[in-house]
TORKOL-4160 file (C-alpha; in steps of 0.2 Angstrom, whole numbers, padded with zeros to 4 digits, m for minus):
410
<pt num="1" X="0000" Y="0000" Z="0000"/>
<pt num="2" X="0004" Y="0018" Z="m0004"/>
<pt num="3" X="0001" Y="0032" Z="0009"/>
<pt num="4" X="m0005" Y="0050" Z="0005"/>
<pt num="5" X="0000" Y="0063" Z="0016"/>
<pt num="6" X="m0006" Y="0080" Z="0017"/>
<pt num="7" X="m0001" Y="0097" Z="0027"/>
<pt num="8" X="m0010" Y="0111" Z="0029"/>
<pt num="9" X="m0005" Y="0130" Z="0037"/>
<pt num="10" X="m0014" Y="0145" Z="0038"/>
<pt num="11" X="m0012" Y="0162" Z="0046"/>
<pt num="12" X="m0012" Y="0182" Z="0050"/>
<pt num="13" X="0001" Y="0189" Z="0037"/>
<pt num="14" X="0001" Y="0206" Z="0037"/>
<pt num="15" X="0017" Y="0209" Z="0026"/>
<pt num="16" X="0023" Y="0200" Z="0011"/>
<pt num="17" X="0039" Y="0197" Z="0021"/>
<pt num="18" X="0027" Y="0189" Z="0033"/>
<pt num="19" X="0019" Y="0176" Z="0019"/>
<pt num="20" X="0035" Y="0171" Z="0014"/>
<pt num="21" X="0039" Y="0164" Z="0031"/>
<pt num="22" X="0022" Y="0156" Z="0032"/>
<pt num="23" X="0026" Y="0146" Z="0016"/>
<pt num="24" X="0044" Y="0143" Z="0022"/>
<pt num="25" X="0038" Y="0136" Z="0038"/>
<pt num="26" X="0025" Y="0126" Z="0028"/>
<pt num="27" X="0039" Y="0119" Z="0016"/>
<pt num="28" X="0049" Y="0115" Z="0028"/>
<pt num="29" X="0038" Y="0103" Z="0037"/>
<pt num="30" X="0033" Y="0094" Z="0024"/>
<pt num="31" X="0045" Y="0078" Z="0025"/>
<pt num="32" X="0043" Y="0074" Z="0007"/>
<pt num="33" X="0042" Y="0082" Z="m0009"/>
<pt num="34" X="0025" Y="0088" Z="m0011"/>
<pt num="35" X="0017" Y="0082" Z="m0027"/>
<pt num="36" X="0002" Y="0095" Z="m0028"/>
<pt num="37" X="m0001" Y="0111" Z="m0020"/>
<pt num="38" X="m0014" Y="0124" Z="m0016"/>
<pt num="39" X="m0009" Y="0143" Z="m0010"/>
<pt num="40" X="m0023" Y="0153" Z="m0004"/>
<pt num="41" X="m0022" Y="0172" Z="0001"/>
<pt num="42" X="m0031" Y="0189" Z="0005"/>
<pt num="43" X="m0032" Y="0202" Z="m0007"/>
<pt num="44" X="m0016" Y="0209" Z="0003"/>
<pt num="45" X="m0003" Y="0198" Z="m0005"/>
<pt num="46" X="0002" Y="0196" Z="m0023"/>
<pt num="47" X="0002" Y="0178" Z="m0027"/>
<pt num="48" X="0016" Y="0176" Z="m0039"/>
<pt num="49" X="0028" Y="0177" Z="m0027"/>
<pt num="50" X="0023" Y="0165" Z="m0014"/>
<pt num="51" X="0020" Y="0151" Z="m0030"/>
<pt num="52" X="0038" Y="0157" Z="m0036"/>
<pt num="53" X="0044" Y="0153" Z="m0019"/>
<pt num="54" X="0033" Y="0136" Z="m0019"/>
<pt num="55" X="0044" Y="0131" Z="m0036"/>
<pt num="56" X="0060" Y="0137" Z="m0031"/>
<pt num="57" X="0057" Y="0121" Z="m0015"/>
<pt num="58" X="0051" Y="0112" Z="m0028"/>
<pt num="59" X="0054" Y="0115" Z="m0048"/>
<pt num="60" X="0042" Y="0102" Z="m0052"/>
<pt num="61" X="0027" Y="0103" Z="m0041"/>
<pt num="62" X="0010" Y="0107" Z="m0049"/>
<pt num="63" X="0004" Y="0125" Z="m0042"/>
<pt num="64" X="m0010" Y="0135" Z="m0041"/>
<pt num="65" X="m0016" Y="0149" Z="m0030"/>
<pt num="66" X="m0032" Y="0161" Z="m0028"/>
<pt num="67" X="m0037" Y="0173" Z="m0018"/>
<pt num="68" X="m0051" Y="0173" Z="m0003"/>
<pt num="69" X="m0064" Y="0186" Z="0005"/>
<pt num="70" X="m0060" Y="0192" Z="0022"/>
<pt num="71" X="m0050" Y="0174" Z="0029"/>
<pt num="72" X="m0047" Y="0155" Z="0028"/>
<pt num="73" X="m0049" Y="0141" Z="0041"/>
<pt num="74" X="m0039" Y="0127" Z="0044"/>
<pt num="75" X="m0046" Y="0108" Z="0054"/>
<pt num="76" X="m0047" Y="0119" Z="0069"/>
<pt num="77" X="m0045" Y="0137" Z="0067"/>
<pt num="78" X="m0053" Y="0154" Z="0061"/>
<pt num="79" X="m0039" Y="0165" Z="0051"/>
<pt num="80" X="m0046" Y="0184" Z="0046"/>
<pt num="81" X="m0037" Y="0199" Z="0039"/>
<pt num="82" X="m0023" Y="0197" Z="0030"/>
<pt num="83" X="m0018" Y="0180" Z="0030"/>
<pt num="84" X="m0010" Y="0166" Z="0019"/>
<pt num="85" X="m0015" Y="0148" Z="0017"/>
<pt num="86" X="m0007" Y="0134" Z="0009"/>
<pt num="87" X="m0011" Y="0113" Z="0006"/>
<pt num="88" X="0002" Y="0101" Z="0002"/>
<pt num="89" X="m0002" Y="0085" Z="m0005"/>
<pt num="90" X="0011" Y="0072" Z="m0004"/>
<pt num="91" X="0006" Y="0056" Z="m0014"/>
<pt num="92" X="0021" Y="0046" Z="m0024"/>
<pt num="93" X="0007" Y="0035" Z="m0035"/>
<pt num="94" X="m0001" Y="0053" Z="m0040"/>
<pt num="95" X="0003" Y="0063" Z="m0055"/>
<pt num="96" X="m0002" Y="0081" Z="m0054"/>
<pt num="97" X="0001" Y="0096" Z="m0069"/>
<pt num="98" X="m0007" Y="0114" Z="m0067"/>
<pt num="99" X="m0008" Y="0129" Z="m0078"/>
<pt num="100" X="m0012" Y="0148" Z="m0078"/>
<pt num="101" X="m0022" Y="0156" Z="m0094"/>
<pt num="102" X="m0027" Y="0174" Z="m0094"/>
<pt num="103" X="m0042" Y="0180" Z="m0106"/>
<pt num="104" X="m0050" Y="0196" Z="m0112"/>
<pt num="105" X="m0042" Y="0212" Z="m0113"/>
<pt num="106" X="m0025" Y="0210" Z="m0118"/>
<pt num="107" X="m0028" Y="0194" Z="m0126"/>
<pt num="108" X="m0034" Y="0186" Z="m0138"/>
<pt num="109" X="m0043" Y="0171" Z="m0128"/>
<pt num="110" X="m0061" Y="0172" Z="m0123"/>
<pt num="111" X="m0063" Y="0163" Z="m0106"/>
<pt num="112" X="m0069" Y="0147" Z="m0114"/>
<pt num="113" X="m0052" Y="0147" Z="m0123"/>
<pt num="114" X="m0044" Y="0151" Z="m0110"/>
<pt num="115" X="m0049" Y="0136" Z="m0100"/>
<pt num="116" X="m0050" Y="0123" Z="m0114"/>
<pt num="117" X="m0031" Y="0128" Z="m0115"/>
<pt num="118" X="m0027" Y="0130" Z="m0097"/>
<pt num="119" X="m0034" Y="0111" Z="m0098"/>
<pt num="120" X="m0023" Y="0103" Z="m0111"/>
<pt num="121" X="m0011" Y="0112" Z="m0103"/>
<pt num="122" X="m0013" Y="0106" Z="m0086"/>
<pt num="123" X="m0015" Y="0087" Z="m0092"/>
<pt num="124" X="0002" Y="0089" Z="m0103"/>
<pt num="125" X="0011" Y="0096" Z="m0087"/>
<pt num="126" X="0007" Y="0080" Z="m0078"/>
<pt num="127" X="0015" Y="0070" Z="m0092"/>
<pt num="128" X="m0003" Y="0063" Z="m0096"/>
<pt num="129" X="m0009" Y="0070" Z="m0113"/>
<pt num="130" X="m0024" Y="0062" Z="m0120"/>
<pt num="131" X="m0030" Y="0054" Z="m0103"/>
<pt num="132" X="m0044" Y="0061" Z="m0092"/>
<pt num="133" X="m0039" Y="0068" Z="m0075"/>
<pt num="134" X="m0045" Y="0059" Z="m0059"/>
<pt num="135" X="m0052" Y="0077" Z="m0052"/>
<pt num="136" X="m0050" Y="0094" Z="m0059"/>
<pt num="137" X="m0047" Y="0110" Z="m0046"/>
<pt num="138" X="m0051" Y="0127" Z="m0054"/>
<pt num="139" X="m0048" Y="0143" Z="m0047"/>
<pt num="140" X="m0057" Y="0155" Z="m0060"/>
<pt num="141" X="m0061" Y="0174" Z="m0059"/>
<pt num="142" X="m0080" Y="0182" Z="m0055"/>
<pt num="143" X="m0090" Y="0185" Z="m0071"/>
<pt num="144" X="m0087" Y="0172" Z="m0084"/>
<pt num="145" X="m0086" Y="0156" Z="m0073"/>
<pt num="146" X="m0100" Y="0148" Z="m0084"/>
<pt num="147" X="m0089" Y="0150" Z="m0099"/>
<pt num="148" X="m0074" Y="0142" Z="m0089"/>
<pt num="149" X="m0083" Y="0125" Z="m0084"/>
<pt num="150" X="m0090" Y="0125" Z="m0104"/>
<pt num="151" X="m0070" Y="0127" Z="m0107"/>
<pt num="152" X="m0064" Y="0113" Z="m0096"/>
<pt num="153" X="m0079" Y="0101" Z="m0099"/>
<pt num="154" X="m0075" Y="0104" Z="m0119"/>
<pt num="155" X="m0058" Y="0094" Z="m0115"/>
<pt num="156" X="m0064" Y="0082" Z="m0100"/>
<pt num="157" X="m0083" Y="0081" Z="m0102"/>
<pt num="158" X="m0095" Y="0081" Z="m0087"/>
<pt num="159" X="m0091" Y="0063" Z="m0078"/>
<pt num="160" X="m0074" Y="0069" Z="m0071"/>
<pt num="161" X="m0076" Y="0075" Z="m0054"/>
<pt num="162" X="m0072" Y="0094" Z="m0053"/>
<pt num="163" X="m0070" Y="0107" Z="m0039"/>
<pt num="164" X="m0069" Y="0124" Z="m0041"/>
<pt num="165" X="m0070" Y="0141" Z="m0031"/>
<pt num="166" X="m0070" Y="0157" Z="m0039"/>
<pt num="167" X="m0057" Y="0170" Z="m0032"/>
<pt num="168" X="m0063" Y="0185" Z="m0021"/>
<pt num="169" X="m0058" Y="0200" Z="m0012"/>
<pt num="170" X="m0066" Y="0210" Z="0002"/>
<pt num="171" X="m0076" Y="0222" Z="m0004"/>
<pt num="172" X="m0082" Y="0215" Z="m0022"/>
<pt num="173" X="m0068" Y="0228" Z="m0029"/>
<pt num="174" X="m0058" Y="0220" Z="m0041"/>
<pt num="175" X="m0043" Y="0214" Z="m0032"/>
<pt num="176" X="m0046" Y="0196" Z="m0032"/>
<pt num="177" X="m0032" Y="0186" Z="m0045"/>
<pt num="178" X="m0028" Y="0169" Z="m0047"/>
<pt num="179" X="m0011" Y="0160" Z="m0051"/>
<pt num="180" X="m0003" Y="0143" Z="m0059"/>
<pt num="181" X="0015" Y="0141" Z="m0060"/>
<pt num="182" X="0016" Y="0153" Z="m0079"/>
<pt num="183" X="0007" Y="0167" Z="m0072"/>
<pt num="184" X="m0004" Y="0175" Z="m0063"/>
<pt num="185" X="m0018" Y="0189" Z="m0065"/>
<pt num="186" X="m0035" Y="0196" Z="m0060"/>
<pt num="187" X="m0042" Y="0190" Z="m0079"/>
<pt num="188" X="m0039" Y="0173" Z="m0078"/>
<pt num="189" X="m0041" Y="0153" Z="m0075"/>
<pt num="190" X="m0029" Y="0142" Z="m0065"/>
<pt num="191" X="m0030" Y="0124" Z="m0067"/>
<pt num="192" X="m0025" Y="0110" Z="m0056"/>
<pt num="193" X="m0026" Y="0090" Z="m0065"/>
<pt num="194" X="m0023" Y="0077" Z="m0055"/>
<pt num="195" X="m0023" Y="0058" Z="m0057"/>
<pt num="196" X="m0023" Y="0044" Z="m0044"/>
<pt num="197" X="m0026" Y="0026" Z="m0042"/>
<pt num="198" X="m0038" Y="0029" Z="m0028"/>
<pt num="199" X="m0044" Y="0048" Z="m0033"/>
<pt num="200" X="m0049" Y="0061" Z="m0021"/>
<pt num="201" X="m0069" Y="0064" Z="m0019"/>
<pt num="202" X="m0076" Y="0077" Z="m0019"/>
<pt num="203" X="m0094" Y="0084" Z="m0013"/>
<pt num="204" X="m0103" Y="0098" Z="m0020"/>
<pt num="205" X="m0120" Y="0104" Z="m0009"/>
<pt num="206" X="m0130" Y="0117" Z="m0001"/>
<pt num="207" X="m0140" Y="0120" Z="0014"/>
<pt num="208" X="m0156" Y="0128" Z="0005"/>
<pt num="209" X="m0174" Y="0122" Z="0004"/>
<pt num="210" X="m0187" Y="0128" Z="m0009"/>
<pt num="211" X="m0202" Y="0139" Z="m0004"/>
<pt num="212" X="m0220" Y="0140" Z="m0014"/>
<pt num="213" X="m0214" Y="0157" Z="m0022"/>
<pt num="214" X="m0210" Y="0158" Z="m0039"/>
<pt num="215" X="m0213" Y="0167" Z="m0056"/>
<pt num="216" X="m0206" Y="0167" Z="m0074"/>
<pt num="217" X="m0192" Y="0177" Z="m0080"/>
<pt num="218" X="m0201" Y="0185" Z="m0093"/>
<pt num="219" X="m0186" Y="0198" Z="m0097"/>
<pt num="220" X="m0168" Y="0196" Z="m0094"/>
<pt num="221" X="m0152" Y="0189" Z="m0101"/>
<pt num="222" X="m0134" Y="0185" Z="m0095"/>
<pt num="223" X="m0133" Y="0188" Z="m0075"/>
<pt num="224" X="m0150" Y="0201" Z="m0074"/>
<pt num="225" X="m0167" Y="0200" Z="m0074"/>
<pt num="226" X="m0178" Y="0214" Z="m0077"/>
<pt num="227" X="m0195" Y="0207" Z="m0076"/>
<pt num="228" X="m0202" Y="0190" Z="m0069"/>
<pt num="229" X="m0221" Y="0187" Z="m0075"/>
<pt num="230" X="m0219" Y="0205" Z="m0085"/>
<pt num="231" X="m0216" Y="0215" Z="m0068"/>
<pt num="232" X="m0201" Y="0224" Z="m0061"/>
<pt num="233" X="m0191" Y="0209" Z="m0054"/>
<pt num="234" X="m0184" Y="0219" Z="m0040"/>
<pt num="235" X="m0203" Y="0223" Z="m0036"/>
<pt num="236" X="m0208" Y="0203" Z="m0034"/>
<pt num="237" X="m0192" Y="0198" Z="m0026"/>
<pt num="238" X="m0194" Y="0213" Z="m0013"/>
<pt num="239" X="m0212" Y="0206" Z="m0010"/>
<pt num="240" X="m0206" Y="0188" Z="m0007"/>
<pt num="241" X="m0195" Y="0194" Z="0006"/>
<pt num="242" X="m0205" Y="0206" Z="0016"/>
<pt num="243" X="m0218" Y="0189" Z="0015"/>
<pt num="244" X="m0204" Y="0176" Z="0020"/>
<pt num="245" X="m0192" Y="0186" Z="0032"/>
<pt num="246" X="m0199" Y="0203" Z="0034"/>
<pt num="247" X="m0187" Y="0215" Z="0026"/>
<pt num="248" X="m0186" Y="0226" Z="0012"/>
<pt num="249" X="m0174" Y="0230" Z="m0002"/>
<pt num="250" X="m0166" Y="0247" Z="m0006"/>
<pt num="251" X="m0155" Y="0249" Z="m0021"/>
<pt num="252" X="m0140" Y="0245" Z="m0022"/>
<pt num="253" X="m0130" Y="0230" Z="m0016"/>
<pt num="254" X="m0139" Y="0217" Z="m0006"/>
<pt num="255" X="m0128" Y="0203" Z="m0005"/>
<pt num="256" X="m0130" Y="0204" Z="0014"/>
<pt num="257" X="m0147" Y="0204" Z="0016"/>
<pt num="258" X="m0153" Y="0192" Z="0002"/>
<pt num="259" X="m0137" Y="0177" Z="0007"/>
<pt num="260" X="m0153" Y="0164" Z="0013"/>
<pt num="261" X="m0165" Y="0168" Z="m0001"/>
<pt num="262" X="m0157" Y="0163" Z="m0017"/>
<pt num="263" X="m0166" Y="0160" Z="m0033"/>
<pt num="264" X="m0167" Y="0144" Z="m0040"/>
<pt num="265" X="m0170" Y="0136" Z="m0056"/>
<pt num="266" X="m0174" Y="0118" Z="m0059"/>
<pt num="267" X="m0157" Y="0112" Z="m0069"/>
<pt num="268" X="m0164" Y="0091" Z="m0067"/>
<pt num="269" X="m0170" Y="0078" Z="m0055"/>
<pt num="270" X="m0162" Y="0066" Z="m0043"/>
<pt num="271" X="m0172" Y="0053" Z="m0033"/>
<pt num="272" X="m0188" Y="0060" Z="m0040"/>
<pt num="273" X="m0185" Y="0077" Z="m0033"/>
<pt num="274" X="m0179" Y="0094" Z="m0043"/>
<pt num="275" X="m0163" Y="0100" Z="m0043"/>
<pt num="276" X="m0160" Y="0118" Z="m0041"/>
<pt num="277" X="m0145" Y="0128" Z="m0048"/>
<pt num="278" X="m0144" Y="0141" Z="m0034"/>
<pt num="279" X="m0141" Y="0160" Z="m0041"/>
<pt num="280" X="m0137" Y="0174" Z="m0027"/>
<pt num="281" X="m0146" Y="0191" Z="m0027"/>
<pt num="282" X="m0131" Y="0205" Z="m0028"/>
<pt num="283" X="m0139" Y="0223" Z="m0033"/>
<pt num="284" X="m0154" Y="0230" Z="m0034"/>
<pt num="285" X="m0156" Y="0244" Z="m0049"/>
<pt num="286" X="m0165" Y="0259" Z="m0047"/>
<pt num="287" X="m0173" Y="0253" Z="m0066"/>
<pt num="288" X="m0182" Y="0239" Z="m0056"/>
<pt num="289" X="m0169" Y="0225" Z="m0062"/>
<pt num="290" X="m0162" Y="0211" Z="m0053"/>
<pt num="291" X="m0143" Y="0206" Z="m0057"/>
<pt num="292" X="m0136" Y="0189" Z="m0051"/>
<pt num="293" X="m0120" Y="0181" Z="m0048"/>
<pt num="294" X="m0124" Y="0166" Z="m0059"/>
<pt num="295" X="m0132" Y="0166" Z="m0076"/>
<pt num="296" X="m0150" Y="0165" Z="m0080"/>
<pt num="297" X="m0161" Y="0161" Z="m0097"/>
<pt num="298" X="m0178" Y="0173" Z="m0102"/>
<pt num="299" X="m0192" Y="0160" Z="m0101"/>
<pt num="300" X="m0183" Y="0150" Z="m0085"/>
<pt num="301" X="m0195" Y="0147" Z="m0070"/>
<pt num="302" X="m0186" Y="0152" Z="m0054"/>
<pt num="303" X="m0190" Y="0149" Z="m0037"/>
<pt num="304" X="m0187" Y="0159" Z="m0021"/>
<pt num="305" X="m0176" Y="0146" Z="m0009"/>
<pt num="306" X="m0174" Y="0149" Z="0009"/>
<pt num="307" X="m0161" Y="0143" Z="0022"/>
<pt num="308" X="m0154" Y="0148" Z="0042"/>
<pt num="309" X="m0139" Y="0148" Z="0049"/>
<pt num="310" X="m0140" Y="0130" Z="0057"/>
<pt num="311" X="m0142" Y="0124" Z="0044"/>
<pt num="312" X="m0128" Y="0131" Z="0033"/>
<pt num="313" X="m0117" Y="0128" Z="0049"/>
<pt num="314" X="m0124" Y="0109" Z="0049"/>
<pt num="315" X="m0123" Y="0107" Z="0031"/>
<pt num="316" X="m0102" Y="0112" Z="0030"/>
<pt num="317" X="m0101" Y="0098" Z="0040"/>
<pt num="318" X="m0113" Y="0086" Z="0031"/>
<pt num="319" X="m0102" Y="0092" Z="0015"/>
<pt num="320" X="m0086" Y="0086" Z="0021"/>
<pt num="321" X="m0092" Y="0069" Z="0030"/>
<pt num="322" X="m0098" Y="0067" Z="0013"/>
<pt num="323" X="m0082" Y="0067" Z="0004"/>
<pt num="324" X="m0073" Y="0059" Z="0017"/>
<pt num="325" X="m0085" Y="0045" Z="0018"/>
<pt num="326" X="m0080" Y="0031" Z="0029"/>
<pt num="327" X="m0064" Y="0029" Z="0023"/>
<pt num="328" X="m0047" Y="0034" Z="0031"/>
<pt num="329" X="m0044" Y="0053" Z="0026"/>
<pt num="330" X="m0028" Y="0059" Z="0026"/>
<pt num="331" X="m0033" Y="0081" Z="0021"/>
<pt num="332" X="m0047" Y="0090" Z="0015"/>
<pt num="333" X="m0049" Y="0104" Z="0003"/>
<pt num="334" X="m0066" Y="0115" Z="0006"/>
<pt num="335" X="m0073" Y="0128" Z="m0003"/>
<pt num="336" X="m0087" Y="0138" Z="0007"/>
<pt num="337" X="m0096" Y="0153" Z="m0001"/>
<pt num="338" X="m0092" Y="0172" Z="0005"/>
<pt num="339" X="m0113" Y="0175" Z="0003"/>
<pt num="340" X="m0112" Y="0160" Z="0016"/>
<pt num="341" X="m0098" Y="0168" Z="0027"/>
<pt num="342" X="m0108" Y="0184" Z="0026"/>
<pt num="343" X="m0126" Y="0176" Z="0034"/>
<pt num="344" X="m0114" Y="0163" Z="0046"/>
<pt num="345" X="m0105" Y="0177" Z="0051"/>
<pt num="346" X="m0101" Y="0178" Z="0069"/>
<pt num="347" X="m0103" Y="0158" Z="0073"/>
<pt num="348" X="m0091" Y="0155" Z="0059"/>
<pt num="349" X="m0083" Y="0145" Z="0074"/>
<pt num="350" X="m0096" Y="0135" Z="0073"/>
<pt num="351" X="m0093" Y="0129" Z="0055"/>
<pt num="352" X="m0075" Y="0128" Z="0060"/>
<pt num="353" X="m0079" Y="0116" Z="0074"/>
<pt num="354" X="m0090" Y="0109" Z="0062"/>
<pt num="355" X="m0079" Y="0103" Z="0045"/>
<pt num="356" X="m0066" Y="0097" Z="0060"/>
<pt num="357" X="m0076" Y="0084" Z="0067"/>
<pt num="358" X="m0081" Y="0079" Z="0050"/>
<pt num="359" X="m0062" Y="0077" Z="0043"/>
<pt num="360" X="m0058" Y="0069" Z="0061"/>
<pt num="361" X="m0044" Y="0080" Z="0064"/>
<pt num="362" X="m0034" Y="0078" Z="0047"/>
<pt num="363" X="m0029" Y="0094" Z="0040"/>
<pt num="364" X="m0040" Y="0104" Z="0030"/>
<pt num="365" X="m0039" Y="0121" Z="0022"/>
<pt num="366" X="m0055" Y="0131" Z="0017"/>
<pt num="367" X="m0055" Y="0147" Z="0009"/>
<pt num="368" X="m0073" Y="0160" Z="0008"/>
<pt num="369" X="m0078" Y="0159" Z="m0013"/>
<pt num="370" X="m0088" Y="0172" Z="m0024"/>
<pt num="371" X="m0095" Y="0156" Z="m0035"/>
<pt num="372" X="m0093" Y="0137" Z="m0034"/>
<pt num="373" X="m0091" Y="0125" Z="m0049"/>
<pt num="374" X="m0093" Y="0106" Z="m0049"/>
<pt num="375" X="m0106" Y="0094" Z="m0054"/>
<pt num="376" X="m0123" Y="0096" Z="m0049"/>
<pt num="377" X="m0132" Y="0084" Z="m0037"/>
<pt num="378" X="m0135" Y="0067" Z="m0048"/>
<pt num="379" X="m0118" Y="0071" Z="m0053"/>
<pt num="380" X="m0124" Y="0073" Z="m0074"/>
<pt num="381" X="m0117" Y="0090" Z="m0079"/>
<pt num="382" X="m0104" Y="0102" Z="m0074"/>
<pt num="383" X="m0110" Y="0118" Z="m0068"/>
<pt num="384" X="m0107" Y="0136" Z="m0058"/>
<pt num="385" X="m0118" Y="0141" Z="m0046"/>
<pt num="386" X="m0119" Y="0151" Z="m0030"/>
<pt num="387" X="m0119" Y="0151" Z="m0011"/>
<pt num="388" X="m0112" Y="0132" Z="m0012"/>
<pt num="389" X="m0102" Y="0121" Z="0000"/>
<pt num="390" X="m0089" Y="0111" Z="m0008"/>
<pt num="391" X="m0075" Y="0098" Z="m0003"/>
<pt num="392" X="m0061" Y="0087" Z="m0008"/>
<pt num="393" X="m0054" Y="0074" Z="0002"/>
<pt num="394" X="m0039" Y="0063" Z="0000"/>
<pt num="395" X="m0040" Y="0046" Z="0005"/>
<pt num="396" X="m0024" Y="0042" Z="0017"/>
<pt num="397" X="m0020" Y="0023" Z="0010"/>
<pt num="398" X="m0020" Y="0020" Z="m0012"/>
<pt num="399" X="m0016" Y="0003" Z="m0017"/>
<pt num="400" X="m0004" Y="0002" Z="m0028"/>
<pt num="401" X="m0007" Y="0004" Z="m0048"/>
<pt num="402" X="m0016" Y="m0009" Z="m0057"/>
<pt num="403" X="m0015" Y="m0012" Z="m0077"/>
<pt num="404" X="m0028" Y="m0006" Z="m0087"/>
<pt num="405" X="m0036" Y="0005" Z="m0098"/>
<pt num="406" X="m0039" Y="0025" Z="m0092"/>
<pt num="407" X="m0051" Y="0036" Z="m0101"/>
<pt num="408" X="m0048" Y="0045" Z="m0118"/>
<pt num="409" X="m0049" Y="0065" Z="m0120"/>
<pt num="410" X="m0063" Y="0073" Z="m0131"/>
């Protein structure tokens, strides 16, 4: 048998000189060469440094790094302000490639192109061109994240497992980036391939119910709506909530107020019930239009959902004891949404203590997310989607490789 090990570090960084040591400190107790890593950071700290310093460890280590809103947590502790983050996976049966691709302005890649290449590129980096990865880990840029997953799933499809968590900054400003082990920017895809005898598994949830509220999105395109069954949209939504939680709108943003009544629209079904792809509310327009963090489609049905704080603490939990399984886990990876942070907020503790006892103590690094990719529930397609929980895990023991045939590339 083969043993995966996996380190995790995070921490208050207030100075780049003070990053640097954290990731120092990190590399240093790692006892072996790491074979895939994760950097994570606060809109304070310039990435490419801290992946440069990663590669000069370790020239041959697949990278990638992202930012994060407001903090990170670790198995066992809150970090907020500026702080750093870092995983280490050490796995000698796994291969592991990653790549950077900026798009738009200054380029001449759209963001589907950008991660179809980022993709290749990843795979080829892991001295495994034409085979499908095990599990992808994307790190993509608010905005164009359903054009990344098309990207990625024109290369791998929708059956391999995916992870992703779109980068963020404090105030929605702008100063989010994300980085691979080419580059770095705040226009950009970073993508992580990795492939195993035993993979890691991943869960992708989210802790909200549907309500009896709903209405037609009689006009509207891209990420606003501007009239669901042909009135103002921010009119019928402000009337759902003053009915379901008593409060009322005013223009402008409304991330805060509206993080436990997303939209949904029904995207398939799984053990005879719909599945909802989850959209957060993020400004209100004087016009009387409604924009979103996730796409929508005129003629789509949505539905107003509705969750509580328990139960987004509960179900952080349930998300990791769901990739962990009842198998030996040697480290976790969790994405948790910064529209989740912001209605958790004070007993964030709580979901701290909660992902703990779910990854029994094993390391685990999670990061606050403006958007979360992977494959919807019934595990059929690929999608982006908002205020979800996810997590990798990595099991601790692999056997050792078998013969056989692995899947082809599109």
């Amino acid at each position: 048998m083969s043993e995966t090990a996996m380190l995790t570090r995070a921490g208050s960084a207030e100075t780049a000189e003070e990053a640097a040591a954290l990731v120092a400190q990190a590399l240093q107790a790692c006892a072996s060469a790491p074979s895939a890593v994760l950097l994570v950071a606060t809109e304070h700290h310039t990435l490419a440094p801290l992946l440069a310093q990663v590669r000069e460890a370790h020239p041959a280590v697949a990278v990638i790094g992202t930012t994060t809103s407001g903090g990170m947590f670790t198995e066992d502790r809150l970090v907020q302000g500026p702080s750093i983050g870092i995983a280490l996976v050490c796995d000698p049966m796994m291969d592991a490639g990653a790549h950077f691709a900026a798009f738009g302005e200054g380029t001449d890649r759209s963001a589907f192109e950008a991660a179809r290449t980022a993709m290749r590129e990843a795979i080829d980096a892991a001295d495994r061109t034409g085979e499908l990865p095990d599990m992808v880990v994307m790190c993509g840029v608010p905005g164009s994240e359903e054009q990344l997953v098309d990207g990625v799933r024109s290369v791998v499809g929708d059956s391999v497992h995916l992870i992703g968590g779109t980068a963020a900054d404090d105030t929605i400003a702008g100063r989010w980036s994300v980085a691979g082990p080419n580059g770095a920017g705040g226009q950009g895809v970073a993508l992580l391939a990795l492939y195993s005898e035993q993979p890691p598994v991943s869960a992708h949830e989210s802790g909200y119910l549907p309500t009896e509220r709903k209405a037609v999105i009689t006009s509207g395109s891209g990420r606003v709506i501007h009239t669901l069954d042909h009135r103002p949209a921010t009119t019928v939504y402000n009337e759902w909530l003053v009915d379901t939680l008593g409060t009322n709108l005013t223009t402008g943003s409304i991330l805060d107020v509206t993080a436990l009544t997303p939209l949904g629209r029904v995207t398939g079904e799984h053990a005879g019930h719909p599945v909802y792809s989850l959209a957060h509310p993020a400004h209100a327009h004087a016009d009387g239009s409604l924009e979103l963090f996730a796409e929508i489609e005129q003629g789509q049905e949505i539905i107003l959902l509705c969750g509580t704080r328990d139960a987004l603490i509960k179900r952080a939990g349930r998300t990791v004891a769901s990739a962990v399984g009842g198998l030996p886990c040697s480290g976790a990876l969790m994405t948790f949404c910064a529209g989740c942070s912001i209605a958790v907020s004070d007993r964030l503790p709580e979901v701290v203590q909660a992902v703990g006892q779910a990854v029994r103590s094993r390391p685990l690094l999670g990061w606050f997310t403006f958007g979360e990719q992977g494959p919807r529930l019934g595990g059929d397609r690929l999608e982006h989607a908002n205020l979800m929980l996810a997590a990798l895990a990595f099991p601790a023991e692999r056997p050792l490789p078998l013969s056989g045939a692995r899947n082809a590339l599109r």
